[in-house]
N, C-alpha and C positions, 0 to 999 in steps of 0.2 A: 103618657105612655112610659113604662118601664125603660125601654131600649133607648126611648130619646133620652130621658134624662140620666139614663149611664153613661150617653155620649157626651152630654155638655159638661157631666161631671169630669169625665176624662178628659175632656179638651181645655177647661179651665184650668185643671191640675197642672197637663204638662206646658200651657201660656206661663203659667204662673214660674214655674218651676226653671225654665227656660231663658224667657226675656228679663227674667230677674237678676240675672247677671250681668256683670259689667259691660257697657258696650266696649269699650275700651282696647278689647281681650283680642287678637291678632285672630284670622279665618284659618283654618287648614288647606291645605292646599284642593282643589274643586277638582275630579273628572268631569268631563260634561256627561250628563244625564243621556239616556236615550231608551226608547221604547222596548222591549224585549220583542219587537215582533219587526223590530228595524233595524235593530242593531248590527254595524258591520261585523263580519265572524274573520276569525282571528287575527294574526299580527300583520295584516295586510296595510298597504300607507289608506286612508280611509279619506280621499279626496281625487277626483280624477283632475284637479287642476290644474298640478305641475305639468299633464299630461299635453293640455292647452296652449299651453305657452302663454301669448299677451292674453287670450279669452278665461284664463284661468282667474284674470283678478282684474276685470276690466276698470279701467278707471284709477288702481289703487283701492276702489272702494271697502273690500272686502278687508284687507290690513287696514286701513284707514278705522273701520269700527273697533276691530279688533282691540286694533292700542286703544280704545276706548273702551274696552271688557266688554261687546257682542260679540257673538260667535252665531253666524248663522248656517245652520248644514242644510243643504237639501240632498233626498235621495229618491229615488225612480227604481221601483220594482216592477217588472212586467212580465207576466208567464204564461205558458199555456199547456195547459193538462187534460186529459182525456184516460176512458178508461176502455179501453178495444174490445172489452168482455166482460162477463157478471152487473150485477146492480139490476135499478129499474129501468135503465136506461143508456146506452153506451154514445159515445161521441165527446169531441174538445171543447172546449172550453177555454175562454179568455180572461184574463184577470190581473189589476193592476191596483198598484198604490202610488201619491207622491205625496212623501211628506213634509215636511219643511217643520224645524229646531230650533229653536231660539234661544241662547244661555246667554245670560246678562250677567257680570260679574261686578255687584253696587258698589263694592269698595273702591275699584277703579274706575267706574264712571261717578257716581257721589260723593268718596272717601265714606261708608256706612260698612263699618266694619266686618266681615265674616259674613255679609249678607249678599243670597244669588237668586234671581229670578230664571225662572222656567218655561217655558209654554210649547207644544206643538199641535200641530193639526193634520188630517189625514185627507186626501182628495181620492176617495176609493172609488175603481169605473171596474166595475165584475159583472161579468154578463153572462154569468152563470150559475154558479155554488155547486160545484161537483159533489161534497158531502151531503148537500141535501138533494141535489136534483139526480144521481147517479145512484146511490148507495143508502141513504139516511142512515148516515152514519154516526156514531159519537163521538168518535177521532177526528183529528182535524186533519184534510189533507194537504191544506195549505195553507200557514200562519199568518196572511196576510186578506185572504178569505173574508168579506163583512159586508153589512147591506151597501149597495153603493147611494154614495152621499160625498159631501164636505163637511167635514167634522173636526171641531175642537177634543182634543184630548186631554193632555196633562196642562195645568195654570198653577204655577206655585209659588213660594217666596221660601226660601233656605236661609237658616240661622246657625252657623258653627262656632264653636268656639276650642279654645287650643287645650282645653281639658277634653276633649274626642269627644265630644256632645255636638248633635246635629239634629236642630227639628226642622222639620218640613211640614205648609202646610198650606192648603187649595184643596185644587180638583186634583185627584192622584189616581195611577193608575197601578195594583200590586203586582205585576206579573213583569214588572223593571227590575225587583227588589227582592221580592220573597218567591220561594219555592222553584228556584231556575238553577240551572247547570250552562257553565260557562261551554263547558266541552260539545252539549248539546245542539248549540243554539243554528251550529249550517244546515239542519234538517229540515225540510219545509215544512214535517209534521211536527217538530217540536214546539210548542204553545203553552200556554198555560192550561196546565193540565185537565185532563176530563173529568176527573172527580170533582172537582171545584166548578168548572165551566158546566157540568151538567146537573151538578146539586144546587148551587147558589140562584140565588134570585136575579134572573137576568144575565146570568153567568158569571156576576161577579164582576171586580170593577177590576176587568183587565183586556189589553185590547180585541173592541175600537169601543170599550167604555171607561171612561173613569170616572169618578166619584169625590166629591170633598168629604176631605178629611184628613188624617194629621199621621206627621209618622218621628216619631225621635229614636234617633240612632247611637250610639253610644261605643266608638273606638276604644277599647281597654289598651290593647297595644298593635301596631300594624297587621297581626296574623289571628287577633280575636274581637270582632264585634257583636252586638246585641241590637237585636231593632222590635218596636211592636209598634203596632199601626192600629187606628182606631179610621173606618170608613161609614158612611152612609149606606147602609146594607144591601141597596135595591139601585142599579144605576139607572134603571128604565129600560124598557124596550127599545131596540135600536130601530126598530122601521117605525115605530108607532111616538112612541113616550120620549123619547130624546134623540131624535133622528141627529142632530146639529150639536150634539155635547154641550149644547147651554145652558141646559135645564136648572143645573146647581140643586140637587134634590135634598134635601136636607133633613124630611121626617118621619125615612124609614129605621126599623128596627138596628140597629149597629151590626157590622161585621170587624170584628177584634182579629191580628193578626199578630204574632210572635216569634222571633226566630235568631237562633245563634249561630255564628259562623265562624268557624275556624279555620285558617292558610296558611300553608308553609312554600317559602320557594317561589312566589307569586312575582320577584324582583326581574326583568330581562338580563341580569351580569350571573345571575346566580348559577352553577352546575349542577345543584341538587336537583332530583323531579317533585314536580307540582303537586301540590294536592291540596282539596279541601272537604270540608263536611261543613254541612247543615243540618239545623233540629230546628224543627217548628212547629207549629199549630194554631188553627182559626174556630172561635167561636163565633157565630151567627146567631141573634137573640130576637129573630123573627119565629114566625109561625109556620109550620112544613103540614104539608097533605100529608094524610099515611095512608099508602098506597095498595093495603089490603081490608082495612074497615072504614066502615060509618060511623058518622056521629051516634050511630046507637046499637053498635058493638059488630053490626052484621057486617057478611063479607059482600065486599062492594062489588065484586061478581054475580050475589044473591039476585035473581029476579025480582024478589019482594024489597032489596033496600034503593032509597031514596036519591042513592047516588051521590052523595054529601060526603065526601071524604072527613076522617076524625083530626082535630086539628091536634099538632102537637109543637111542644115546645121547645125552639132551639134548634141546631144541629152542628156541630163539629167538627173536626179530624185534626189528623198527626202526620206526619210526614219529617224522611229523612233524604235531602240528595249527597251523592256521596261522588266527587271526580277527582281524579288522580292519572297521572303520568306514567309511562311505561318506558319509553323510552326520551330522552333532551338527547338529542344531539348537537356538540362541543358549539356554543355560541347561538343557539336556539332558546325562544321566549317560551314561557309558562304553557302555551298551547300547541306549540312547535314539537315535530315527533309522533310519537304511537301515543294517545289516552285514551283511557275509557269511566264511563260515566251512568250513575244509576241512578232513581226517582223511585221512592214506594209511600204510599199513603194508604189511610184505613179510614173508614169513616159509619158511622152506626147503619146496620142494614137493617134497620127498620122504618127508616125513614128516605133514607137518598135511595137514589137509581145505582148511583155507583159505588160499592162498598168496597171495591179494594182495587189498586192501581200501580200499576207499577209500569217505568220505561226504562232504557237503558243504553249503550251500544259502545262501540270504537270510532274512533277518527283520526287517522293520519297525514299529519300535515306536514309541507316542507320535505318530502322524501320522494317526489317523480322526478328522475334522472332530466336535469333541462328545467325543469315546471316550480321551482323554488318558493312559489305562493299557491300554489295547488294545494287542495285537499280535497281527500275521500273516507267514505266511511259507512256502516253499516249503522240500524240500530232498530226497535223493537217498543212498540206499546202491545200494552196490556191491560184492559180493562173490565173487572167482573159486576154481572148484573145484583142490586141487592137481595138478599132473600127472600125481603117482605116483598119486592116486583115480582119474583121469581115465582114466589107463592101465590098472586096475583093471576097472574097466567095460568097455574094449575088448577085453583080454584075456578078462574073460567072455565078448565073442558071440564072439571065435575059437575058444573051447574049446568054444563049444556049449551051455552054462552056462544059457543066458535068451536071450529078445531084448527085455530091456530096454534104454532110450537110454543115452547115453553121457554123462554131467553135466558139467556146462559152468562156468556161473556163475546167481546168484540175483541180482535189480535189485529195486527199490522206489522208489517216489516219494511223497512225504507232502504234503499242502498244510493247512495248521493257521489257527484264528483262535482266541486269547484271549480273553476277553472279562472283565472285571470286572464282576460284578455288586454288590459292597459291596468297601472297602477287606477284603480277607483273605479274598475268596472269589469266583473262577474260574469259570466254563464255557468249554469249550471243544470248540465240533464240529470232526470232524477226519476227512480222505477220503488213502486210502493205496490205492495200486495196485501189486500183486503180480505180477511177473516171474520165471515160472520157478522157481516154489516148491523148495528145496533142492537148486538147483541146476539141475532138472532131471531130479527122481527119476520112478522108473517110478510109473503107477498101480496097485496091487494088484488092483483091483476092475477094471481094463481094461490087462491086461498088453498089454505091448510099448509103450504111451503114455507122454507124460509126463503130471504131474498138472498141471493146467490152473491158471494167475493166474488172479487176480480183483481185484476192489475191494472195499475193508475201509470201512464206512462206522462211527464213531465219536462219542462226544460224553461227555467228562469233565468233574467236577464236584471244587475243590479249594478246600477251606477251612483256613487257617491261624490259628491259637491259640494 
């Protein structure tokens, strides 16, 4: 197949190009890795340990690895959301995550130079899905949201070296690394975006899927990097095809991913405000439906055609996030103060559902009079239905087909407050209002309508360990 053998070509190039250097060569210094969909949000201490006292590190054990380069983090997410009004359905809903981290640092436990292992896994108990059981929606209401299971996510092995080269390479998950906003990330609906999640095959390998495949990063100087990623295109269904993240799927079509990034200010000592830009872009070198003809030219609304969607080749997009600081106040970190944060991506509307995306919003942290780790903040998705869908739907009422509506685009608005109740442990209530659930779909239950917004009322619970 075309697609596999661009992958193996690309993953031979960058082995090659990579481990061919000297082991020799001293590692740059490591963050530990973490999930975008786990990640603690902002400069908060990110351990409820100290909080513990002797239960904080029983034994010694937890230093005791440590000085042997493990790091193991767990974290307990638990929420409950419900929506009082609109949808197909109104009432709460339960839903939880724990995850558990593992970073291995081989140079100090081995002496193997600049080399890190990776691995985490997800224990998801959701006895709901508000976005599909309330709403069916395209938005995600809550990023932590997924079939419930025990599941492996990311499994990797890292290779840096002190010329700011870094490949990575496993099961990887993109939605750590590409197309995210640091500023973003305290919003339960902020995810990995719906253009991607709703285009890609299986939504794309970002949580609660990941994917093998390879990623080399390239430090020019502390405030300019370059990364591209070469993935397994298709991570499988999560209820069906790779419930357990073991699958290791190896020979679908490649999804290629590419991205620059730029930082200034990014230091804690620094008085300047923050800021960065991202440029990127994914090719996808699988097959796509087109969602308004047949393999033999007709409109797949036509009574007479065969209902065979026309296969076509590829699909793409572009995207820019852009986050920046408004106000540092004297002795405050990169995300400390007033910022605000934007996301827009395009992708061909003649193929995806989603052809144009955009999110954005403010969040101010460190400024409730008392509340020195609190933050709150507003923010806004935005997602338009593609044409050729669009055209879909009209073509159905002129054929007679339904008189369902014609779908448009999906909105959401989030308003969030953090709150620290102990170093290492979160609540946070949180009100989202729903625009046009999927677009604009018909109701089932009251044909010819569309299904009715509403407001999502919220309140999550996060403790890190």
């Amino acid at each position: 197949m075309p697609g596999r053998s661009l992958a193996a070509r690309l993953s031979l190039v960058l082995l090659a190009a990579s481990w061919g250097a000297a082991a020799q060569e001293a590692a740059l210094p490591e963050r530990p890795p973490q999930s975008a969909a786990a990640e603690p949000q902002g400069d908060f201490p990110v351990s409820i340990a100290a909080t513990l006292g002797p239960f904080g590190d029983p034994g010694g054990l937890r230093s005791a690895l440590r000085d042997r380069g493990i790091d193991l983090t767990v974290l307990s997410t638990n929420e409950v959301l419900g929506n009082p009004n609109g949808g197909i359905r109104t009432g709460p809903i339960y839903a939880g995550k724990f995850e558990a981290i593992l970073a291995v640092d081989l140079e100090r436990m081995m002496g193997w130079s600049g080399l890190t292992a990776f691995a985490n896994a997800f224990q998801i108990h959701d006895t709901g899905g508000l976005r599909d059981r309330s709403f069916r929606r395209l938005i995600t209401v809550s990023n932590i949201e997924a079939y419930p299971t025990t599941r492996l996510s990311e499994l990797w092995l890292e290779r840096r070296w002190d010329s700011g080269l870094a490949l990575r390479i496993g099961q990887l998950a993109a939605d750590g690394e590409f197309f995210a906003s640091d500023t973003g990330k305290p919003f339960l609906s902020n995810d990995w975006p719906t253009i991607t999640g709703a285009n890609l095959p299986s939504g794309g390998p970002a949580y609660p899927l990941a994917t093998p495949g390879l990623r080399l990063r390239y430090d020019a100087t502390p405030g300019l990097s370059a990364l591209v990623a070469v993935f397994n295109g298709d991570p499988g269904d999560q209820r069906v095809a790779n419930r357990r993240g073991t699958n290791f799927r190896l020979g679908d079509p490649p999804l290629v991913m590419a991205e620059v990034q730029w930082r200034r200010n990014q230091e804690p000592d620094t008085a300047g405000l923050a800021a960065s830009l991202k440029l990127g872009g994914y090719r996808h070198f699988g097959r796509f439906a087109d969602p308004r003809f047949d393999t033999e030219g007709l409109h797949l609304a036509d009574p007479s055609s065969l209902g065979t969607a026309r296969a076509l080749r590829g699909t793409s997009g572009l995207y820019a996030v852009a986050d920046h600081q408004l106000y540092r106040p004297e002795g405050g970190g990169p995300s400390s103060g007033v910022s605000v944060y934007a996301r827009l991506s395009g992708s061909p509307s003649d193929r995806n559902l989603v052809d144009l995306w955009a999110d954005g919003g403010i969040v101010v942290a460190g400024l409730v009079p008392g509340r020195p780790d609190d933050l709150f903040g507003a923010s806004f998705i935005y997602a338009r239905i593609g044409e050729a869908a669009r055209a879909f739907d009209r073509d159905r009422l002129a054929f007679g087909m339904g008189a369902g509506p014609v779908r448009k685009a999906e909105a959401s608005l989030e308003f969030t407050y953090q709150m620290q109740v102990v170093p290492g442990w979160t609540v946070q209530p949180d009100v989202q209002m729903v625009f046009d659930p999927g677009g604009g779909i018909e109701n089932s239950s009251r044909p010819g309508t569309r299904i009715k917004g509403g407001v999502v009322l919220g309140m999550r619970s996060t403790v890190v360990y």
